[in-house]
N, C-alpha and C positions, 0 to 999 in steps of 0.2 A: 592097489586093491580095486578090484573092478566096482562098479556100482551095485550090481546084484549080490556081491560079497557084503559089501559094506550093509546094505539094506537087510539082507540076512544076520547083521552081529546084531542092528538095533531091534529086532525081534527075536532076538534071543533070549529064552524066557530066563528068569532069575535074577538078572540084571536088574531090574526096576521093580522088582517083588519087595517094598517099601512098605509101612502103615502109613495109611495117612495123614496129613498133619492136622494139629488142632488149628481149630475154628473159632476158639472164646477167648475170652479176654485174657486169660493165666498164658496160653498156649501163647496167641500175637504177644506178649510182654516179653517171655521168654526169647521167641525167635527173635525179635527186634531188638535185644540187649546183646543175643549172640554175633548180629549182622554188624551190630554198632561197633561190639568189643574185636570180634574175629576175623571176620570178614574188612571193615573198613578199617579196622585197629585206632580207635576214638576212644578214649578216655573221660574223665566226668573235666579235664580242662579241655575240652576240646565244645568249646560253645557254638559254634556255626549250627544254624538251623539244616545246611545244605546237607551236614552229614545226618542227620534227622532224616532228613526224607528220603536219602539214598537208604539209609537204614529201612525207613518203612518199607521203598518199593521192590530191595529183596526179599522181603518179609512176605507182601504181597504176592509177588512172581514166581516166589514160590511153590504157592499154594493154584498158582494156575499153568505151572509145570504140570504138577501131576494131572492135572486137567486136560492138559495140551497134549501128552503123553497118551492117554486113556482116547480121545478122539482120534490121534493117528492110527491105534490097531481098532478101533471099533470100523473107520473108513476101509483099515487094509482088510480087515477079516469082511466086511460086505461085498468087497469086491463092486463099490457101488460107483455109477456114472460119477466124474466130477467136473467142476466147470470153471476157469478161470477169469481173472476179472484182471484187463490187462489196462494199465491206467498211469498217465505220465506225472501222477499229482494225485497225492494223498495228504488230503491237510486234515491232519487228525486230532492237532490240538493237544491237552495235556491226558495223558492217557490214568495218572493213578486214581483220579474220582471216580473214572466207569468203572473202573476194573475191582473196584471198593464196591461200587454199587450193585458192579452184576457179580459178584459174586456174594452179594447180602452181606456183608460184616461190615457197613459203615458206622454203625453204631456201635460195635462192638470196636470196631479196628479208635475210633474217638473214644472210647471209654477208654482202653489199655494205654492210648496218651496222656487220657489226661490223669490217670493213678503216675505215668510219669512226668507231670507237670509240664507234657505240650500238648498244645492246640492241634487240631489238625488240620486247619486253615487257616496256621501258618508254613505248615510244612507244603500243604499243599502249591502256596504261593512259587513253592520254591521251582517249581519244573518248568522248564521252557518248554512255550511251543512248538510243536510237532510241524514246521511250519513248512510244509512240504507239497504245497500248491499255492498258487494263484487268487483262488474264491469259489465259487460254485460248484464246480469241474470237481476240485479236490476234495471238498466236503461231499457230497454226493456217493464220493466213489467209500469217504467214509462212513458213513450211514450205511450203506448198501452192506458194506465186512459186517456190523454190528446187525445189522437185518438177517445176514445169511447165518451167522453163529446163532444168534435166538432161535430161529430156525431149523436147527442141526441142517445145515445145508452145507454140503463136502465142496466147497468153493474157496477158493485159495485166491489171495490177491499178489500181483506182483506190480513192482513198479521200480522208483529208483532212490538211491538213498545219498540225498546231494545234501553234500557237507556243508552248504549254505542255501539256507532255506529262504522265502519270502522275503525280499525286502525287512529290514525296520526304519520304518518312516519316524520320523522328527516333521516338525513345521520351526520353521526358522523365518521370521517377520512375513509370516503366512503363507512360504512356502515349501512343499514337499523339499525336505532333505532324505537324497536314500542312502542306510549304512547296513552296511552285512549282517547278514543274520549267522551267525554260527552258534547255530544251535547246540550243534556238539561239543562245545566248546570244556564242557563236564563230563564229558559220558553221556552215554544212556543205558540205563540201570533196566528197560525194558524190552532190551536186545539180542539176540544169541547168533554172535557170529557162527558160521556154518563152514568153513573150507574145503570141507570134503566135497559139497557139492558147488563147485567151482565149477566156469563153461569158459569156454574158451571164444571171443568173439571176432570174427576178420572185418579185416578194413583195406581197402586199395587191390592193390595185385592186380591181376589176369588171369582171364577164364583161359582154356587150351581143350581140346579132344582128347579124347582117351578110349582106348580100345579095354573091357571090360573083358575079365576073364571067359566069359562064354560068346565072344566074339561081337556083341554088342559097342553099341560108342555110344560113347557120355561126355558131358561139358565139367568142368571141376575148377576151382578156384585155388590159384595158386599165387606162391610169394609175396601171401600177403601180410601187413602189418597189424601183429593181435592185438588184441587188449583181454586181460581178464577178468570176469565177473565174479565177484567174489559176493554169496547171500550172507544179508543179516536178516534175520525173521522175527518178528513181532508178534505176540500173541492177540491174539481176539476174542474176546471170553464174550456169549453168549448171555442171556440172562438168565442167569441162578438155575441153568439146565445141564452145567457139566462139560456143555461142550466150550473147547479155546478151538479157533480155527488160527490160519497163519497169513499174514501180507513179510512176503518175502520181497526184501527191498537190494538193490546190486549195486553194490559199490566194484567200480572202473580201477584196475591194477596195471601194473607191469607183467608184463611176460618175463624181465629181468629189469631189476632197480637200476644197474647204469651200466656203463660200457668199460668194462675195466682197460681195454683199450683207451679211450679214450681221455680215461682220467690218468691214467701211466701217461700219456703223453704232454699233459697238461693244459688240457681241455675239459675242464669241470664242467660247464655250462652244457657242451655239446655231451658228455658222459650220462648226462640224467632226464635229455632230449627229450627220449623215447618215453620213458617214467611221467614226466610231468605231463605230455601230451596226453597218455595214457588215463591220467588222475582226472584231467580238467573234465572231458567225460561226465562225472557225477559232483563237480566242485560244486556247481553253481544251476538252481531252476532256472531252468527257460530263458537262455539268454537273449536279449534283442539281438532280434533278427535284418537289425538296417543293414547289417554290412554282411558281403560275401561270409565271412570267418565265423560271424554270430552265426549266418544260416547252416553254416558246414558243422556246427558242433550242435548244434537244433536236432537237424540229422543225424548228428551219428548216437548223439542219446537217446532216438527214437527206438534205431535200429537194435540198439545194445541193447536195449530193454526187451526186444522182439527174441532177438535172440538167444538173448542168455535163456531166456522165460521159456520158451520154447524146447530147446534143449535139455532144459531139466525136467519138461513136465513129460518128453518123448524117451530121455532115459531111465525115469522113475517108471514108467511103461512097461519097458522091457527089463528093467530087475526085478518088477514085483511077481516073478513067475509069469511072465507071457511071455512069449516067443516071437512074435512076430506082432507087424503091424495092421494088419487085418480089420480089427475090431475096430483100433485108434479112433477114429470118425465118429462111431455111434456110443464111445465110454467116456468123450472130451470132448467138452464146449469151450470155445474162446469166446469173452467177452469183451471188444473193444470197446474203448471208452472214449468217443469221437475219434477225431480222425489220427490222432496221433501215433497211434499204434500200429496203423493201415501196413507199415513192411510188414506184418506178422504173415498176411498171408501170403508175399512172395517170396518170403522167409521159411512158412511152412512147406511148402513147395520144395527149397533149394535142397531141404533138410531130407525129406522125403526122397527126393530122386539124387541127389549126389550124394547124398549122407547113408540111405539105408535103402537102394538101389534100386524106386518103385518106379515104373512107367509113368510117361504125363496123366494118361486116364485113370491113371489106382490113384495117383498122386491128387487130380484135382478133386477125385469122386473127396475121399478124406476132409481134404481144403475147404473145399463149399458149403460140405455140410455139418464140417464144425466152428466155423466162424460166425459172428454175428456182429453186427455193426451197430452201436448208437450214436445216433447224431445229436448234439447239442448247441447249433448255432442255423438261425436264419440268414446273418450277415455272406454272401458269397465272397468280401473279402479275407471272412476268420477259416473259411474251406484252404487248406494249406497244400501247396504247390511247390514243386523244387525242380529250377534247372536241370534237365537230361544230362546237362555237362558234368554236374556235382554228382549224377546218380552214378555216372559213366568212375570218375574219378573216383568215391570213395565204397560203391555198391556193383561194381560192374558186372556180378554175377546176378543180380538183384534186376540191375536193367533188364539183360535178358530176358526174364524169366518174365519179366512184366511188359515186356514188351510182344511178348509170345500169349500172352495174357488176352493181350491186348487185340493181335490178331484174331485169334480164336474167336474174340469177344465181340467181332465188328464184325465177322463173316455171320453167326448168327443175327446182330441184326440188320444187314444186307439181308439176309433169308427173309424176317419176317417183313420189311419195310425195303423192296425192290428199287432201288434207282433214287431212295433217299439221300443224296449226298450230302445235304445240309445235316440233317439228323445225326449221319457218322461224324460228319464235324464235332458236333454239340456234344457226342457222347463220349468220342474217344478217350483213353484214359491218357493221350498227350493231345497237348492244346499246344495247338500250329501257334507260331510266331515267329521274331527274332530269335526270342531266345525261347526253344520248345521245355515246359514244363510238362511233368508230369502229377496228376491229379488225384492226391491222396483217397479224397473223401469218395469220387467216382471207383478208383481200386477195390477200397471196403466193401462197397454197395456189389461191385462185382464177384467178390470174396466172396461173401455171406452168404448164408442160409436165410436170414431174418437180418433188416433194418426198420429200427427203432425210432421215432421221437420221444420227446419227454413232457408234451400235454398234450389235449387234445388238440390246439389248433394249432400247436406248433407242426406235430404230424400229420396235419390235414394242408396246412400251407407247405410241406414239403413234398409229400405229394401231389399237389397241384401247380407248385412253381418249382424250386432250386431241384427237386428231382423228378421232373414230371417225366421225361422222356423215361427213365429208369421204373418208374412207377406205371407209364404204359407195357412195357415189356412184363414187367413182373409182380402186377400189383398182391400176387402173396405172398410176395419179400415183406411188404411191409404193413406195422403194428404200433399201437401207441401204448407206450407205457409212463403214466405220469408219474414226473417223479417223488420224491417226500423224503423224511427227517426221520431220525429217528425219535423215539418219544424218553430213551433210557436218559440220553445226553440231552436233552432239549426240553425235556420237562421233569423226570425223576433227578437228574442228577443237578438242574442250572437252577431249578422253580422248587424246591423241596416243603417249601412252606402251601405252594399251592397242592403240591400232590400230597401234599399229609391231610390237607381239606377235601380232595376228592377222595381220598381213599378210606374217610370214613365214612362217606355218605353211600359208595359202592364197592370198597373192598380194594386189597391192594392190586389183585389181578388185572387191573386194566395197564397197567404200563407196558404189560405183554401181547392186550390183546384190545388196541387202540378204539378197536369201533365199540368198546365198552362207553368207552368216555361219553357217549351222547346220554347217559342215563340219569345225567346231572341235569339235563332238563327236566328233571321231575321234580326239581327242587330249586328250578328260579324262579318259581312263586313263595317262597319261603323267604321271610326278612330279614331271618337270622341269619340264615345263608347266604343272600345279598350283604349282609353288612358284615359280614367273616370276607367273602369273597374281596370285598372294597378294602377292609384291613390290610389283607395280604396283597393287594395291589399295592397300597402305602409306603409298605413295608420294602418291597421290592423298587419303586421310585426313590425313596430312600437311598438303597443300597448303592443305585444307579446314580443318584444325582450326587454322592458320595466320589462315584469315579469322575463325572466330571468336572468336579471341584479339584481334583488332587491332579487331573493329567491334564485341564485348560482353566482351571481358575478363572470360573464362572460359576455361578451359583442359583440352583436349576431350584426355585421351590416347589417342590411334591404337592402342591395345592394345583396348579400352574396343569393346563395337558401339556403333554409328555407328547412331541411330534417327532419323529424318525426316521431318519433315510441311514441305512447304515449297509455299502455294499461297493464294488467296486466302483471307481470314479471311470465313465462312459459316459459320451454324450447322447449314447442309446436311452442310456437310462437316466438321464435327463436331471441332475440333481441343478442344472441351472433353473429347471421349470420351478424348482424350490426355491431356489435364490431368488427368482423373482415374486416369487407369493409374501419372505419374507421381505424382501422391500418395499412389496405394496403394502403389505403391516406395518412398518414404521411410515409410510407415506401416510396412513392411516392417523397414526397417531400423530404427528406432527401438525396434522389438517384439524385435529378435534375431532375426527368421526370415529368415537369412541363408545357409541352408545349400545346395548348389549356386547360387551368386549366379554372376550374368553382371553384370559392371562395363557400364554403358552410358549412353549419351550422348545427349541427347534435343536434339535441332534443332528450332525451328520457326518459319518466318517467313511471310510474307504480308502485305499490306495489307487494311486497312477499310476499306470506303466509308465517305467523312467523316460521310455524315449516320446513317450505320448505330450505334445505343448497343450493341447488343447486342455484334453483333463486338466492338468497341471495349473492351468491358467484359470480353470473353474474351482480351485480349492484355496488358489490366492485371492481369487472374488469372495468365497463366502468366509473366508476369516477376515478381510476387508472392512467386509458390510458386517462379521459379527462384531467387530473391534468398533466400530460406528455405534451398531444400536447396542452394546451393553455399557457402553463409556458414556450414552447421553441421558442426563437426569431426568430431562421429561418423557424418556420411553420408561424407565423405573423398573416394576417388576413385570408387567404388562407383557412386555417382551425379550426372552434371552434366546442367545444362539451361539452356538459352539460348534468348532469341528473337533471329532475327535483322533487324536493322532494313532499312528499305528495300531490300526483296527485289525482284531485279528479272533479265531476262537473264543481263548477267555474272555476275552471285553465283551465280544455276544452272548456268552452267556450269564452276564448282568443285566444286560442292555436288554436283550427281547423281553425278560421276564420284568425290568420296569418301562416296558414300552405304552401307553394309549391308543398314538397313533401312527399304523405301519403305510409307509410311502413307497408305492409301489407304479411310478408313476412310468415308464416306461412310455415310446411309441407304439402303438400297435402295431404289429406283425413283426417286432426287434428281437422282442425277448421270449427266449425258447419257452422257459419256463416259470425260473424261480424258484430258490428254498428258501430265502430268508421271510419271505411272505409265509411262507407254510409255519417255519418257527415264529413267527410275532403271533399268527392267529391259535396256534395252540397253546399260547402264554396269554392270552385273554386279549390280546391289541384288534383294534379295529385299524379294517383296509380302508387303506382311500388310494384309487387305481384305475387306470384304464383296462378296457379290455382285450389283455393281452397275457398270452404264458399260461399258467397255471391261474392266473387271476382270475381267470373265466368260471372256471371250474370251483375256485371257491366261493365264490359270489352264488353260484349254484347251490350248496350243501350250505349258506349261513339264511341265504336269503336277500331279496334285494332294500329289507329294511335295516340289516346288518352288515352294511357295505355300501362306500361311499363309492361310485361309479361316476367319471366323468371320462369326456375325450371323445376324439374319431376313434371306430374301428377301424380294425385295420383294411377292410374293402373299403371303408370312406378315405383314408389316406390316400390310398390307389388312385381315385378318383381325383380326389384334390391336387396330387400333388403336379400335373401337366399345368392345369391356373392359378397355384397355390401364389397368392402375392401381400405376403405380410406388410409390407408397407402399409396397405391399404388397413388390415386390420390390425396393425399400431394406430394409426391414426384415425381410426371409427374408434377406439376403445381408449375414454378417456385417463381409466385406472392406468392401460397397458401405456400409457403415452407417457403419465406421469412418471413412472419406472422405468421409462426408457431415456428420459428427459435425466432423472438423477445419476442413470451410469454415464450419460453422454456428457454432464456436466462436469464430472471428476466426484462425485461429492462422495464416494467411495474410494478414490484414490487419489487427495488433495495433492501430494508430494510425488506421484506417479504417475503424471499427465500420460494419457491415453494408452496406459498401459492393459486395458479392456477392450479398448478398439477390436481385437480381432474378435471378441465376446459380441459384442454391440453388431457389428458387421455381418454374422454368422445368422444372427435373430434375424434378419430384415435381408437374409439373400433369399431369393425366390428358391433354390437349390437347396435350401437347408433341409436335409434328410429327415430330421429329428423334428420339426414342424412345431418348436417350440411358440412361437406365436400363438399357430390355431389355435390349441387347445387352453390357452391363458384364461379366456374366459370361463370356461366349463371349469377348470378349475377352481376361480378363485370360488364360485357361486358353489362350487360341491365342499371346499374348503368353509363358507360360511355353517353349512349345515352341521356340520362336521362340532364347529363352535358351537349352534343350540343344542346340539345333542348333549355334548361336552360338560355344557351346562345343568342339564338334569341328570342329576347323579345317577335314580332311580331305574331312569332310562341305560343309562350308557354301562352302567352295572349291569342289566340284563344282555345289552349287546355283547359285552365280555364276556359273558356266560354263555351263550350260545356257539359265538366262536371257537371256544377250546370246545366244546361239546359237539360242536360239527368237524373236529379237526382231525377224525377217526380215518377218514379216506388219507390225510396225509401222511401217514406213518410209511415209511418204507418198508416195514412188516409186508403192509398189503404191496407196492408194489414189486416185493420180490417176490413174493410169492405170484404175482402176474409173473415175471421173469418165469419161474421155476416151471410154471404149469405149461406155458405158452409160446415159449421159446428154449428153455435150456432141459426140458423133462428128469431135470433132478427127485431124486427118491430122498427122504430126509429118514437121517441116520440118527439113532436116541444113542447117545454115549451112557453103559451102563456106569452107574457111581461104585467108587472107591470104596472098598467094605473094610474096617480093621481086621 
């Protein structure tokens, strides 16, 4: 069946001409006893919670079928622009609380459990995370689906759907253990495999000429080895507006499961070759990339994702009644999501002139001006590069085309910059060497229409350094779009007890419409409201200091500030600069200089990338040093610290909402951004940060009396770091001396002699990037402040207030809607509601 056939049966009317289903608590009881009885076939001896919540979330799904249903033909009947969001990592976390919440029946949906005498958080408990990124990158790209659906914005996400997700970290006598995440290990009850719309994706072969029926020649890719994309699609429900959009995730097939040859002959292994190569593709996120093989499967998951995505959104094109490719450019925006997706544009391209037989010039007009680039990294080692040889071997249709890119791209600036040879060096999209690489993140920039940062000074330092040459040529390629959280998952759904507090002081409508929330300032002069507001902090310490008794067995008292670093383990982001503030605190207390003491609670989790020693080696220092100061009686209550293990979604969404104090401690000019700052300040936590990323900016919109600010900027780093000579200021700085003296002595690793050395070493190399030294002292002195404030309840209540009340700019609301206005000129489509 062709695709324009098949799209023609799903809008055939009558089919889906349904009532809609109930919405109150008789209707959810019913459905939920039918899914239990019918569908899972459970009985009343069938006690597992697991089938409970499998039960709820067909119950749920639905009721956001027909929702998902109703926004396909509202998009198809508009005939409106749509935009995709192409992303290597979607860490989405557990999907049935939102989908509860935006679709308003969480209360309803917990009342019909509990006339059946369950909880709903206990069922809730029961779904694994969506663990389908990394950290920032992943989350990001999910907020952004939930921003676009609120929104009614016809934006479709695509990515990939690996059968093992994240890491799950253990700590094992303090250090990272990694064991497989197989998420899917149950199903997911939130999924609708798809096979109809299958793509077929190549790998290897050779290109050859080819004479075209009207006498033309053309390049074509041949014998090569497929693999196929097979979608599972995910719903996105909007809030309480109707619309469900789609992240279409591609799970990696066989072309044929084995070689029957080969098993006739009695060769099993060699018979199912092709099959498991095919599979590995989508087995595993983001493999390390130390060895040749991690990098060749980095790649071809990049690609496969380019491709399949591509394919489906160019033949849904041409079955939806259009004829030709003409318009394609001005009705589809692509949105890469850093570099990782960068084949898309020499992919679009292959697609275009070998696939549906456009000339380079129709072909590129298309390409340029439906692509867009966002970049999320300062670091030019995280800018991602691949051997010509690897492009040559498993893209060589790919090479070409980028390498004609590439020409094209150099003769222009020869044109404008005469006799610059350096400059063509600098810019080319292959960087001369031994071994010539070719330069992703320069491709996209080439690609695009519009390239992106993700705060303001992240995109100001890209344009003045990692992509200045790029930004002399085309300074209105680029725009800053900071990024943000959404408020559904990060405050209605994680904080319920606080949004039940704001939402009677100004109505429930602000979780939709973020920059309400500043209105609560009209009432932090109000005492009652300060001591509601400090209640539900309590309450949420509590709940928090509950997790870390159950998953480190330490015991956080909720009287105690609440200090946090919860993010991934980088020495960008400097979670030793914490290690050392809490060792100066127990130097502290060991010395007697305890005099206005603030009791406080040090949190901190995150993952290491497995092949990362460094990290690695900074989460066996702070379980170390926490196993130290919680085991010694005269540090007492004064001071605890914990790491916490396999941090992930769920654990953030306890964690920010009983946070005090958010560490956001970063080098300046390191960190792009930042979201987990955005969510601790819209849960009422106060910053304490250099300024860098988004930190700037919210230090901006709270004030500099509601924000702890220490550290070089990032032009003082600049400066410094040609003389930077920490020795010098270890040993000017009797605190930093003393904390230098306790790791060099072992007294954090009595039975592991100098097994921190390379820790120790790093601080006091004059090279050290991260310039952990400098800024020890700004620290510790903004960290003391941080304690008097701590100290006055009155006070630090009000600064929590302010925080979530200025936290309006961070919603992703606002910054999609920058996307929508100013780069992707999406029309937003109202899904009319379901009528009995």
């Amino acid at each position: 069946m062709t695709e324009k056939k098949k799209y023609k049966t799903i809008y055939s009317p009558g089919l889906t001409d349904l009532p809609p289903l109930p919405m109150d608590v008789p209707g959810l009881i019913q459905d939920f006893r039918h899914h239990y009885a019918h569908h899972l076939g459970r009985d009343k001896y069938s006690r597992s919670p697991r089938y409970h919540y499998q039960a709820l979330a067909y119950t749920v799904r639905e009721r956001l079928m027909e929702r998902w249903s109703a926004t396909r033909y509202a998009y198809h009947d508009s005939e409106c622009k749509s935009g995709y969001y192409l992303s290597l990592e979607f860490l989405m976390g557990r999907a049935l609380g939102n989908a509860l919440l935006n679709l308003g029946i969480t209360d309803r949906a917990s009342t019909a459990l509990l006339q059946l005498g369950i909880k709903l958080e206990d069922l809730a408990e029961q779904e694994i995370d969506a663990g389908l990124g990394n950290g920032g990158l992943g989350r990001l790209a999910a907020c952004f689906l939930d921003s676009c659906a609120t929104l009614q914005l016809p934006v479709m996400g695509y990515g990939i759907r690996y059968e093992y997700g994240m890491f799950r970290q253990r700590i094992v006598d303090g250090r990272q253990v990694e064991e497989p995440d197989h998420w899917l290990r149950d199903g997911n009850p939130w999924e609708v495999e798809r096979p109809e719309y299958s793509q077929r994706v190549h790998f290897q072969g050779r290109t050859e000429l080819f004479v075209r029926a009207d006498g033309s020649t053309g390049r074509r890719w041949v014998d090569t080895r497929d693999v196929i994309a097979v979608p599972h699609d995910i719903p996105i429900p909007g809030y309480q507006n109707g619309t469900v959009n789609t992240l279409r995730l591609w799970k990696a097939a066989p072309t044929d499961i084995f070689d029957l040859g080969e098993f006739n002959a009695g060769s099993y292994p060699e018979s199912v070759a092709a099959k498991n190569e095919a599979e590995n593709i989508t087995m595993v996120l983001y493999p390390n990339d130390a060895s040749e093989n991690g990098k060749a499967l980095r790649l071809r998951q990049q690609y496969f994702l380019a491709s399949a995505s591509l394919q489906d959104v160019i033949e849904r094109w041409l079955a939806l009644n259009r004829r030709d490719l003409a318009s394609f450019g001005e009705k589809n925006c692509f949105q890469l999501n850093d570099t990782h997706p960068s084949c898309a544009v020499p992919e679009l391209m292959r697609l275009l002139m070998d696939e549906h037989g456009l000339g380079w010039d129709e072909a590129w007009e298309i390409t340029s001006h439906s692509m867009a680039y966002t970049n999320h990294t300062l670091l030019p080692e995280a800018l991602e590069k691949w051997p010509v040889g690897l492009f040559q071997q498993l893209l060589p249709r790919l090479l070409e085309i980028i390498l004609e890119i590439n020409a094209r791209f150099l003769g222009e600036v020869a044109q404008r910059w005469p006799g610059d040879n350096e400059r063509l060096r600098r810019m080319s999209l292959v960087e001369e060497g031994p071994v010539p690489q070719i330069r992703m993140a320069y491709l996209a920039i080439v690609g695009s229409f519009s390239v992106n940062g993700v705060a303001a000074l992240h995109s100001q330092l890209l344009a003045q350094g990692l992509f200045r040459d790029f930004y002399e040529l085309w300074p209105h390629k680029f725009n800053n779009k900071t990024n943000g959280v959404t408020p559904r998952r990060w405050l209605g759904w994680c904080n319920p007890e606080l949004t039940r507090l704001i939402s009677e002081k100004i109505g429930e409508g602000f979780i939709a419409h973020l920059e309400r929330i500043q209105e609560i300032l009209n009432f932090s002069g109000d005492a009652d409201f300060r001591a509601h507001w400090h209640e539900v902090k309590q309450m949420n310490k509590a709940r928090l200091a509950e997790l870390v008794q159950e998953k480190c067995g330490v015991e956080f008292p909720i009287v105690s500030l609440f200090d946090v670093q919860v993010k991934r383990i980088h020495e960008y982001k400097r979670q030793l600069l914490n290690v050392l503030h809490v060792i100066h605190l127990y130097d502290r207390i060991k010395r007697g200089d305890t005099a206005d003491w603030t009791d406080r609670c040090v949190l901190i989790g995150g993952k290491a990338a497995p092949g990362y020693y460094m990290a690695k080696l900074i989460i066996k220092l702070i379980n170390n040093v926490a196993s130290v100061v919680n085991n010694d009686p005269e540090v007492g209550s004064r001071l605890k610290v914990a790491f916490l293990p396999n941090y992930r979604v769920t654990a953030m969404e306890v964690v920010c909402p009983g946070t005090d104090l958010s560490e956001q401690i970063s080098t300046a000019g390191k960190e792009a951004s930042g979201t987990g700052n955005m969510k601790f300040m819209m849960n009422g936590a106060i910053t304490i940060g250099t300024l860098d990323g988004a930190n700037i900016e919210i230090r901006e919109e709270v004030g500099d009396d509601n924000f702890f600010m220490f550290g070089l900027t990032a032009d003082q780093v600049d400066e410094l770091r040609p003389h930077y000579n920490p020795a010098a200021i270890i040993a000017g700085d009797p605190d930093l001396f003393r904390v230098m003296q306790l790791l060099r002595s072992g007294h954090f690793s009595m039975f592991e002699s100098g097994i921190f050395d390379p820790i120790i070493d790093a601080i006091g190399n004059p090279s050290d990037p991260w310039m952990v030294a400098a800024d020890f002292r700004s620290f510790i002195q903004a960290q003391r402040k941080v304690s008097a404030a701590y100290r006055d309840r009155e006070r630090w209540t009000r600064m929590s207030i302010v925080n979530t009340a200025r936290s309006g700019k961070f919603s992703t609301d606002r910054t999609i809607t920058e996307y929508r206005n100013e780069i992707w000129k999406l029309t937003p489509v109202p899904v009319p509601p379901k009528r009995p």
